[in-house]
DRENTORKOL-449010 format. One record per residue: x, y, z of N, C-alpha, C, O, CB in turn. Coordinates in steps of 0.1 Angstrom, whole numbers, padded with zeros to 4 digits, always signed. Glycine has a CB too. Example, Ala and Ser with C-alpha at 12.3 -4.5 7.8 and 13.67 -1.06 7.14 Angstrom:
2
+0132-0057+0078+0123-0045+0078+0132-0033+0078+0142-0033+0085+0113-0045+0090
+0128-0022+0071+0137-0011+0071+0129+0000+0079+0134+0011+0080+0141-0006+0057
//
This chain:
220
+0759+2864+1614+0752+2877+1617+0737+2875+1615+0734+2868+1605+0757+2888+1607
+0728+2879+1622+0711+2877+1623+0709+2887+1621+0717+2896+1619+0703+2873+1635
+0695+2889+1621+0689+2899+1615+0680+2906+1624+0673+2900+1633+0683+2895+1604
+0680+2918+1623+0677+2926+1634+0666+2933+1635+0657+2928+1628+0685+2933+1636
+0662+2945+1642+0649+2949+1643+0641+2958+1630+0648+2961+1620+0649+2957+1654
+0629+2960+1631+0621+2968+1624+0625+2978+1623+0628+2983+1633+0611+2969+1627
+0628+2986+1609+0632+3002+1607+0624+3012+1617+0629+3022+1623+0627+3006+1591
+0612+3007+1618+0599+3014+1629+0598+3013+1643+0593+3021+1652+0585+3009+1626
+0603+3003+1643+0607+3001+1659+0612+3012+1670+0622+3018+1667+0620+2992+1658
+0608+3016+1679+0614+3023+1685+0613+3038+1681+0618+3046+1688+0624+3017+1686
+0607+3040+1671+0609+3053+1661+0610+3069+1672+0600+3074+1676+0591+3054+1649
+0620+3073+1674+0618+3090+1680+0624+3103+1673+0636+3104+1672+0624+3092+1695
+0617+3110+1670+0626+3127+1669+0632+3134+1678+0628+3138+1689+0617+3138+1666
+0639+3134+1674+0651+3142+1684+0650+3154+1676+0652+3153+1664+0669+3135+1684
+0647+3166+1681+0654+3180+1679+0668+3185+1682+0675+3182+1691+0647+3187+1686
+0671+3191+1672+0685+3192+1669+0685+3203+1665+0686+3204+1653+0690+3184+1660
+0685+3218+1673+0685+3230+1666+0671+3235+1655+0659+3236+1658+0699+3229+1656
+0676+3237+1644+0660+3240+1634+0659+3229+1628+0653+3230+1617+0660+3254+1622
+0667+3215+1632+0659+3203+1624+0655+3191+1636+0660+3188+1646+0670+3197+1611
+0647+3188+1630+0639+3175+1639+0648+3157+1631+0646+3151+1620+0615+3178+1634
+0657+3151+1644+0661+3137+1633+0654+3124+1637+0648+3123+1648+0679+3133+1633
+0655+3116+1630+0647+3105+1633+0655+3096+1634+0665+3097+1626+0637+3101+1624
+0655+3085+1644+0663+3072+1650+0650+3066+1658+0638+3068+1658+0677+3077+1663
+0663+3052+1665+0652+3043+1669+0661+3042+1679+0673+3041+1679+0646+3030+1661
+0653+3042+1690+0653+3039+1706+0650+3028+1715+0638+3027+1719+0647+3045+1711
+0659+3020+1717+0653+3005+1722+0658+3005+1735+0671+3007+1736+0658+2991+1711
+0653+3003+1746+0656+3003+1758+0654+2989+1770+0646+2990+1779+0651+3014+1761
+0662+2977+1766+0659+2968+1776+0659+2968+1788+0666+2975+1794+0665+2961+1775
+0648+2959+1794+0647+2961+1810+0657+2960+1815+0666+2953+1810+0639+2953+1818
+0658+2970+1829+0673+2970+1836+0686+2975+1831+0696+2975+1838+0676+2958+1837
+0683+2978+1819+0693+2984+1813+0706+2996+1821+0700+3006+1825+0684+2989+1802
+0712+2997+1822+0724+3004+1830+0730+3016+1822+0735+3026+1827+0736+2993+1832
+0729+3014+1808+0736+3026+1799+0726+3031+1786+0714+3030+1788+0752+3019+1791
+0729+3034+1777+0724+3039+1764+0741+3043+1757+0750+3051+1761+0711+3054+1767
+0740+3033+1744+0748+3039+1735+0740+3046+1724+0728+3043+1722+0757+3031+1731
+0747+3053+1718+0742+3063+1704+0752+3063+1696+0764+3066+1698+0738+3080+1705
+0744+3058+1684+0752+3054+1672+0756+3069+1659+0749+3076+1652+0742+3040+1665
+0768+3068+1661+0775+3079+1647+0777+3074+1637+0788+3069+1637+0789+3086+1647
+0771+3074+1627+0771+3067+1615+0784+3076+1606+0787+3088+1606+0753+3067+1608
+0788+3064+1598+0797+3071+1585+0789+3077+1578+0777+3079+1578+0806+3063+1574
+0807+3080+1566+0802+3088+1554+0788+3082+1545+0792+3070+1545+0816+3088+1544
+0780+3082+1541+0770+3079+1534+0762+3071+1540+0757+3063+1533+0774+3075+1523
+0760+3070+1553+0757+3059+1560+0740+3065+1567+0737+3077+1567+0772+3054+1573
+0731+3053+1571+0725+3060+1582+0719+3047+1591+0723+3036+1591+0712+3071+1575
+0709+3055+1600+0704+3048+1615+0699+3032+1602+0701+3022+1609+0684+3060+1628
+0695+3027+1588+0699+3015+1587+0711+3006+1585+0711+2994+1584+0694+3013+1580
+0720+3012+1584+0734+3008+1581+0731+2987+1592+0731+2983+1604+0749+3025+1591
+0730+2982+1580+0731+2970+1587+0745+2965+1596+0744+2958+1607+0728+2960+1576
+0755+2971+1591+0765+2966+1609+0760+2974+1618+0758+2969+1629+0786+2969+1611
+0757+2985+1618+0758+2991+1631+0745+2988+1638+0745+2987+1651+0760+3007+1630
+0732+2986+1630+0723+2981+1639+0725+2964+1644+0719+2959+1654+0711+2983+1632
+0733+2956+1635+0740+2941+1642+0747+2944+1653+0744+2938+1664+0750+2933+1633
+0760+2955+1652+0763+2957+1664+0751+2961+1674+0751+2952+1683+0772+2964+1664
+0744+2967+1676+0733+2973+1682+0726+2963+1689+0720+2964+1700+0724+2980+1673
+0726+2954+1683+0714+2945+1690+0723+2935+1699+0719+2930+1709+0703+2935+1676
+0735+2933+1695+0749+2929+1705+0747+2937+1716+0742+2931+1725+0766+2932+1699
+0748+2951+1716+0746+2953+1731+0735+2955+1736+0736+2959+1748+0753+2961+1735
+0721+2954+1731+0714+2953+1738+0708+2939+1743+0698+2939+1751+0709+2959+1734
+0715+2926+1737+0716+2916+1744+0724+2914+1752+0724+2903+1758+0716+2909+1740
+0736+2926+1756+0748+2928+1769+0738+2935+1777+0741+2934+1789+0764+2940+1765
+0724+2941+1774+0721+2949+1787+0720+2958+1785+0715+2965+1794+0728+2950+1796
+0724+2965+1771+0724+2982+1770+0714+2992+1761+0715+2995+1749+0738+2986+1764
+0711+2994+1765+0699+3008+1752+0705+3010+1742+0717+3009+1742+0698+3026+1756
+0697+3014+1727+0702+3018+1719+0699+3032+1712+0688+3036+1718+0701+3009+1713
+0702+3038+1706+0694+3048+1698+0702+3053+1686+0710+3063+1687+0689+3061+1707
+0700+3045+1673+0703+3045+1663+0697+3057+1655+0685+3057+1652+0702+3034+1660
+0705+3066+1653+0700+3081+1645+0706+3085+1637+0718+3083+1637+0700+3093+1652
+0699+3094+1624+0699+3097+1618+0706+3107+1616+0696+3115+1617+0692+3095+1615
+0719+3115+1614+0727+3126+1620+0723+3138+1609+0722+3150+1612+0744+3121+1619
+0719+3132+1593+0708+3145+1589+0698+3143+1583+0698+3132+1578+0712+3154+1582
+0688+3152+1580+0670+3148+1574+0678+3143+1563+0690+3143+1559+0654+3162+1570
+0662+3138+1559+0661+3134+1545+0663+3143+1533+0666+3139+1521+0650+3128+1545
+0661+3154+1537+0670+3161+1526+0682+3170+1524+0684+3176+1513+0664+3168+1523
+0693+3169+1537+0703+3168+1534+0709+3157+1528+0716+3159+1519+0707+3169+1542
+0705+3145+1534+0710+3135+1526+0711+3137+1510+0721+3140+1504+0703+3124+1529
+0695+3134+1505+0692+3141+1489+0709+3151+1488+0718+3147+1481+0673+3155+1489
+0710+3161+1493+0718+3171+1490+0734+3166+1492+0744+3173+1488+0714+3183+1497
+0735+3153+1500+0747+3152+1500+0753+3134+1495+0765+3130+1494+0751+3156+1516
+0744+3129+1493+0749+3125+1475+0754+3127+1467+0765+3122+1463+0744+3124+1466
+0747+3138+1464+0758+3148+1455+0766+3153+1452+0770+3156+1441+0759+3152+1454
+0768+3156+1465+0782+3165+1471+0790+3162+1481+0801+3168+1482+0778+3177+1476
+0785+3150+1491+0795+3147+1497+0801+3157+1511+0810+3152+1518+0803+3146+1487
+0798+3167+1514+0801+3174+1518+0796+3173+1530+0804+3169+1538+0800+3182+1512
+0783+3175+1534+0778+3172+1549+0785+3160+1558+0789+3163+1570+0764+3168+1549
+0785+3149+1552+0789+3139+1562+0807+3140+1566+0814+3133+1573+0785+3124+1554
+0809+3152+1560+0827+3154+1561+0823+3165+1569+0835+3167+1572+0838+3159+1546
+0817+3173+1575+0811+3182+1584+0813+3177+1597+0802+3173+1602+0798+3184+1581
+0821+3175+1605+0823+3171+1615+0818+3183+1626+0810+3178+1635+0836+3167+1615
+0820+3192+1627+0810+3201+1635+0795+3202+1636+0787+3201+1646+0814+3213+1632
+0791+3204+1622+0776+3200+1625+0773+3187+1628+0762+3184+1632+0768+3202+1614
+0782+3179+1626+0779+3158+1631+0782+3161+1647+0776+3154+1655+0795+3141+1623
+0792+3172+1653+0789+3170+1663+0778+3176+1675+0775+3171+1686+0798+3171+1664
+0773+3189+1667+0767+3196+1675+0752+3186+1674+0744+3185+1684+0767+3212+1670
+0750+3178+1660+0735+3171+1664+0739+3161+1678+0733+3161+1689+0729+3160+1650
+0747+3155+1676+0753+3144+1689+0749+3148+1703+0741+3144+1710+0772+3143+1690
+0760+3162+1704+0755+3171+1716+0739+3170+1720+0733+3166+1730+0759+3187+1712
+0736+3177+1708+0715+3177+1711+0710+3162+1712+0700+3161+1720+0705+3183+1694
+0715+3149+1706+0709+3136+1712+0712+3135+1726+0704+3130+1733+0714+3123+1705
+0725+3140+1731+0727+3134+1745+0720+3140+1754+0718+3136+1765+0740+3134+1750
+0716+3156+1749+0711+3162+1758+0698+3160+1759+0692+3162+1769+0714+3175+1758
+0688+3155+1746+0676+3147+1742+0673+3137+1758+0666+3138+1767+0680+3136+1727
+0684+3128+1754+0686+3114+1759+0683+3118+1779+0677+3110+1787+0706+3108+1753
+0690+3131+1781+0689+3132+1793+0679+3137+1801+0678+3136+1813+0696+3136+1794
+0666+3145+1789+0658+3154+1792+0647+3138+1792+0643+3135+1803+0655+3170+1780
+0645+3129+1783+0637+3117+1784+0634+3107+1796+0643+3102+1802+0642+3111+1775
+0621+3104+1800+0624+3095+1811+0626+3081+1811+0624+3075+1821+0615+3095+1820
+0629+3075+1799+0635+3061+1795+0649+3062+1797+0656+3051+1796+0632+3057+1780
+0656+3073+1798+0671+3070+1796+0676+3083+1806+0688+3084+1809+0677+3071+1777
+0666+3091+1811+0675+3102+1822+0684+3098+1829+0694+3104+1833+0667+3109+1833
+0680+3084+1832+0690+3081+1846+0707+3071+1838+0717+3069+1845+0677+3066+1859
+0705+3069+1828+0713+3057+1821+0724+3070+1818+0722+3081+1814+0704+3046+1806
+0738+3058+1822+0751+3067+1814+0751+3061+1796+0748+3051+1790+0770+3062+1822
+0757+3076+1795+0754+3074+1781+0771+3070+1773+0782+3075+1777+0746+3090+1775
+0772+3061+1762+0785+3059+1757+0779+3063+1740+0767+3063+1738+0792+3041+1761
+0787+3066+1730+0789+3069+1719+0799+3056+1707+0811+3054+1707+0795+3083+1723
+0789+3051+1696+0797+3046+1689+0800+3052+1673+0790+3053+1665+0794+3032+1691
+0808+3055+1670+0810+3058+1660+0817+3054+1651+0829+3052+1653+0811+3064+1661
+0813+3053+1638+0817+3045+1626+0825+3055+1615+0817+3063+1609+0803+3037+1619
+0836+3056+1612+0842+3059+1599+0845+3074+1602+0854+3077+1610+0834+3056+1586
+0833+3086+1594+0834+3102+1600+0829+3104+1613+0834+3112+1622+0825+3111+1592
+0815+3092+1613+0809+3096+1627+0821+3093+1640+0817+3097+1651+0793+3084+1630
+0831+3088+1640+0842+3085+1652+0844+3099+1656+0841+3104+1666+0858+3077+1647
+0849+3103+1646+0853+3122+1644+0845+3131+1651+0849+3140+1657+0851+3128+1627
+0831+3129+1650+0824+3136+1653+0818+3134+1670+0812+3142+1677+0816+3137+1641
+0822+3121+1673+0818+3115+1682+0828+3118+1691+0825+3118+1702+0814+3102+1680
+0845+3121+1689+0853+3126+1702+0846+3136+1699+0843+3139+1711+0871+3127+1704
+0840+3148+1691+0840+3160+1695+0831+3161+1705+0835+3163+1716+0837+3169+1686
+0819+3158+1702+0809+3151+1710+0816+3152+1721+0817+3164+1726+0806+3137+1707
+0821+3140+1727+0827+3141+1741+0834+3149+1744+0833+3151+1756+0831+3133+1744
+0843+3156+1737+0852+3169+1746+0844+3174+1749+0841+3173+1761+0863+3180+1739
+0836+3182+1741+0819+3192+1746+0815+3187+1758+0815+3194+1768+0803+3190+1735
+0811+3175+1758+0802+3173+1774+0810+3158+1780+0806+3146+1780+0781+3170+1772
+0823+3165+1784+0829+3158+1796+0822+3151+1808+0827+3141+1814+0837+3167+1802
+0807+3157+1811+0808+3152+1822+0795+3139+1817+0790+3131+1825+0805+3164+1837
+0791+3140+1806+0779+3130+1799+0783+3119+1795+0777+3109+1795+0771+3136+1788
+0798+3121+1789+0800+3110+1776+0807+3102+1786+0816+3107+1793+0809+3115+1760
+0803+3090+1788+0809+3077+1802+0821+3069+1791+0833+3067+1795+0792+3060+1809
+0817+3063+1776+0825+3058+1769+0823+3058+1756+0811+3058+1754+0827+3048+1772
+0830+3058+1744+0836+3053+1732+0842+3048+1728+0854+3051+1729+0838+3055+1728
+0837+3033+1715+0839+3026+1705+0838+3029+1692+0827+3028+1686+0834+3017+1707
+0850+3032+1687+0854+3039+1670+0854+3025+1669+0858+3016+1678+0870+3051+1664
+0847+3023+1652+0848+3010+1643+0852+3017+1632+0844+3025+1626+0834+3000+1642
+0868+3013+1627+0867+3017+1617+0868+3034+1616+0866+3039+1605+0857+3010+1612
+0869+3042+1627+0870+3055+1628+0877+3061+1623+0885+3053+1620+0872+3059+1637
+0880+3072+1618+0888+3083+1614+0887+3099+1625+0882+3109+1622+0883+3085+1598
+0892+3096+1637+0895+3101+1650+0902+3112+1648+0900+3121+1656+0902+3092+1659
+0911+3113+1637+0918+3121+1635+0912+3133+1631+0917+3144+1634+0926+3116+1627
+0901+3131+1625+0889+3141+1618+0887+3147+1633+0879+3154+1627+0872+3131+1609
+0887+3151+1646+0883+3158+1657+0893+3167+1660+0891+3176+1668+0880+3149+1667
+0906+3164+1655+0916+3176+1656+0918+3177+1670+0922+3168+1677+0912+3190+1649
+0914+3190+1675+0924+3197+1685+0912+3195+1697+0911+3201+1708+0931+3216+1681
+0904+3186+1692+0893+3179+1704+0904+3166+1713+0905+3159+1724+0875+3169+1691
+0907+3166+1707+0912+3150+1709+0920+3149+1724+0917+3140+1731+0924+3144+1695
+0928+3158+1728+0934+3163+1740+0921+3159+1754+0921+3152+1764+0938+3180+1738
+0911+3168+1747+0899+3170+1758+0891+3164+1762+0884+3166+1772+0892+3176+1758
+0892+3148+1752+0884+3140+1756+0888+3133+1769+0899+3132+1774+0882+3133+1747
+0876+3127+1775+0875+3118+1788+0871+3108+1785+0878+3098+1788+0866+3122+1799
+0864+3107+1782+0858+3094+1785+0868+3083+1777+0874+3085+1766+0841+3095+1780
+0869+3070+1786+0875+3058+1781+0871+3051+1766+0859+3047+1764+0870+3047+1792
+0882+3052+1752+0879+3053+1743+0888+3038+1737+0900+3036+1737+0882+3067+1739
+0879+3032+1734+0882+3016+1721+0883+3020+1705+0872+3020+1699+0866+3003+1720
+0892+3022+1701+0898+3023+1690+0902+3012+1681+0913+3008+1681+0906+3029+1692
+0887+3002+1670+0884+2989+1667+0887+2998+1652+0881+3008+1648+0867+2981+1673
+0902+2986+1643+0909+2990+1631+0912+2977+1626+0921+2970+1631+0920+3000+1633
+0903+2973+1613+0906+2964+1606+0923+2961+1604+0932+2970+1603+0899+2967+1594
+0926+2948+1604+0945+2950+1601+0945+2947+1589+0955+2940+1587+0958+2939+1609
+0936+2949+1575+0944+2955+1562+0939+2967+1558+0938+2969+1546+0942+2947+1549
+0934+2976+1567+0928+2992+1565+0943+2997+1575+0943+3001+1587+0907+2997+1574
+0953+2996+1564+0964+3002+1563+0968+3017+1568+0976+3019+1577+0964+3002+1553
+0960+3027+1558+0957+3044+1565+0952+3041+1574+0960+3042+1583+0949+3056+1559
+0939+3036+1579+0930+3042+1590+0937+3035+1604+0934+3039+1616+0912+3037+1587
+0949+3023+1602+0953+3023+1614+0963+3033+1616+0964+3037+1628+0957+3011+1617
+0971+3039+1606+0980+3052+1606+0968+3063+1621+0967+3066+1633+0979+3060+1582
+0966+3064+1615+0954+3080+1614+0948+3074+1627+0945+3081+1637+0939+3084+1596
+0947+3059+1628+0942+3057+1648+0955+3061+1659+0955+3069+1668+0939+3035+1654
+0966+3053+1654+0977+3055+1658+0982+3071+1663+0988+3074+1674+0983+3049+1648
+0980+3077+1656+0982+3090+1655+0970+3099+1665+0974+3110+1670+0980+3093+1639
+0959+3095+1667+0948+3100+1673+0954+3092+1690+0956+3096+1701+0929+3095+1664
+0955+3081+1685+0957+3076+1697+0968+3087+1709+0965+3091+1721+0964+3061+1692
+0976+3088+1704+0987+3098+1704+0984+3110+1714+0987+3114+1725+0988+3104+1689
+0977+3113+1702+0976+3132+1713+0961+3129+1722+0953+3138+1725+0972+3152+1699
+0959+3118+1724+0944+3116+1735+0952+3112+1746+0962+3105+1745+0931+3102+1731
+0949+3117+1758+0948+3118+1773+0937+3112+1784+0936+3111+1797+0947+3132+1774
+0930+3107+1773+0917+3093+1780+0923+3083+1781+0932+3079+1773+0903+3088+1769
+0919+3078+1790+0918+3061+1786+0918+3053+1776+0913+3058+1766+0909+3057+1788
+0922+3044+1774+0920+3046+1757+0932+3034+1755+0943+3035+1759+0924+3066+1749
+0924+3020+1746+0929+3012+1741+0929+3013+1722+0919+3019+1717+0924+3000+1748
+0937+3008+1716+0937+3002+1698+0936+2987+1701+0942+2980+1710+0956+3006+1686
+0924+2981+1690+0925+2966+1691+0925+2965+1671+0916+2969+1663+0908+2957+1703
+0934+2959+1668+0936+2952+1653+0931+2940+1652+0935+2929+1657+0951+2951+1647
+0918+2945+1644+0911+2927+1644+0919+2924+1624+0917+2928+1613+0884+2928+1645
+0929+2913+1630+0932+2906+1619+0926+2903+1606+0915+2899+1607+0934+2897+1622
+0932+2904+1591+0925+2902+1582+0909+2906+1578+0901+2899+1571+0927+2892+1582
+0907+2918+1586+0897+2923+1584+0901+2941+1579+0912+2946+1582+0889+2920+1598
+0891+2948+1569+0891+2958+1561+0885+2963+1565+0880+2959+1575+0890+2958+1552
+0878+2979+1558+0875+2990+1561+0860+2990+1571+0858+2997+1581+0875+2997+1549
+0851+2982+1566+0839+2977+1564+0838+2964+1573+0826+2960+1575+0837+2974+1549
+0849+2957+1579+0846+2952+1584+0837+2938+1574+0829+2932+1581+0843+2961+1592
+0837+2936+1567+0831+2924+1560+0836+2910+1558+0831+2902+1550+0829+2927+1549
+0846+2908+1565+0852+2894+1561+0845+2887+1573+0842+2894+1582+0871+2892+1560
+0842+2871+1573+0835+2859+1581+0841+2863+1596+0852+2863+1601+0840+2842+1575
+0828+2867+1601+0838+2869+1620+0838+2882+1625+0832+2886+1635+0858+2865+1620
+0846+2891+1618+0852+2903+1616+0839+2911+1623+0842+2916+1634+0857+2907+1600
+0829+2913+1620+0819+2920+1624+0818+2914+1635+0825+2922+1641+0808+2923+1617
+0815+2906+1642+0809+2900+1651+0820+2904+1663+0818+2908+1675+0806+2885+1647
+0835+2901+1657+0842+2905+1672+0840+2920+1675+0837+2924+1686+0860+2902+1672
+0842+2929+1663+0839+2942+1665+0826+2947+1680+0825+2955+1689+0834+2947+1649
+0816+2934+1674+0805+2938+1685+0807+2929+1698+0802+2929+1709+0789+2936+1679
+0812+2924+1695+0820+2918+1714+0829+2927+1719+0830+2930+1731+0832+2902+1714
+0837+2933+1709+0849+2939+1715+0840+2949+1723+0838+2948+1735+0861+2947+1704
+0830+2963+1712+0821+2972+1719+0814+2968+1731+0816+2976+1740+0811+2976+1712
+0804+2951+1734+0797+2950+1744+0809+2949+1754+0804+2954+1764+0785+2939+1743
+0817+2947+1756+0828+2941+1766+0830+2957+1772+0830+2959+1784+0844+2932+1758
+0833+2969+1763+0841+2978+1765+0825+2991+1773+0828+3000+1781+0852+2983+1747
+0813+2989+1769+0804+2992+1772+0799+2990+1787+0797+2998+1796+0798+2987+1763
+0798+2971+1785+0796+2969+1796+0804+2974+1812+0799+2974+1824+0795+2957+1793
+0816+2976+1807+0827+2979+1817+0824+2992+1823+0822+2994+1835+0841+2979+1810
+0823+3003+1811+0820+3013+1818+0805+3021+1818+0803+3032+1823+0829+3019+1814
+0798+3013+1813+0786+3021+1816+0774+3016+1823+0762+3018+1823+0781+3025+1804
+0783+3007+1832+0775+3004+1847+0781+3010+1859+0777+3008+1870+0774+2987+1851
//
């Protein structure tokens, strides 16, 4: 695993209702798509896998915009409590406002947009897409908890990669199960001897092959 870009890099505010969030936007020449990253529970736009994966597909060709799903002082407040990042409606309604960001911008107006999401952010990322069927082109859950989208899950469209460590036991339960009542497109891949986090030698790295493969497919 290498090491990746500057926290500052790319830096944009996205408005989001009555809050303004901060991510980074990287857009390679020629680029064909833009994914946007849903970060987990306690997680944010530095979460070192998701910006490793990140830089995987933007050596596939693809945009990134790694964001922050709440200010800096929700976070402060949910330390604490835990509670926001289990908020799957408000994780999805900011999503909604990045894509519709993403579309109003002239770096990415024209690019289909795909969604990846990690752990809660999976959850919040089919809601995401049931909401705007005709925006969301694809999704790659790492490690997702899909199940968290409930009675979204029917409505989604867009072609959906469902990436589940094979000793994260529940969370392949709870894919399995999401897998289920979805009507998308839509593969499960069990990367062997890998866990929640994704941290064993390898394990991350296929995760971000599996996404550039599943990206590249559909968001050209």
């Amino acid at each position: 695993m290498t090491a990746v870009t500057g926290r500052d890099e790319g830096l944009v505010h996205v408005p989001a209702g009555a809050v303004s969030l901060e991510g980074n936007l990287l857009i390679p020449s020629l680029a064909t798509g833009v994914v946007l990253f849903a970060h987990g529970s306690g997680s944010s736009r530095f979460s070192s896998r998701n910006r490793y994966v990140a830089e995987v597909l933007r050596e596939g060709g693809m945009g990134t915009l790694l964001l922050d799903l709440l200010t800096q002082e929700e976070e402060l407040v949910d330390t604490r409590t835990a509670h926001l990042r289990f908020d799957i409606e408000l994780l999805a309604d900011r999503l909604v406002a990045a894509v519709q960001w993403l579309a109003r911008e002239k770096a990415t107006e024209r690019l289909k947009v795909g969604l990846f999401g990690a752990s809660t952010g999976a959850g919040a990322a089919l809601v995401a897409a049931a909401r705007l069927p005709d925006r969301i082109s694809a999704i790659v859950s790492r490690g997702g908890r899909p199940d968290l989208a409930g009675a979204a899950l029917p409505n989604v469209k867009a072609p959906t990669l469902l990436i589940v460590g094979g000793d994260d036991k529940p969370v392949i339960q709870m894919n399995q199960q999401a897998y289920e009542r979805m009507t998308a497109p839509r593969e499960i891949v069990i990367v062997p001897g890998a866990t929640h986090l994704f941290e064993e030698p390898g394990a991350l790295e296929t995760v971000a092959r599996l996404a550039r493969d599943w990206f590249q497919r559909y968001l050209r």
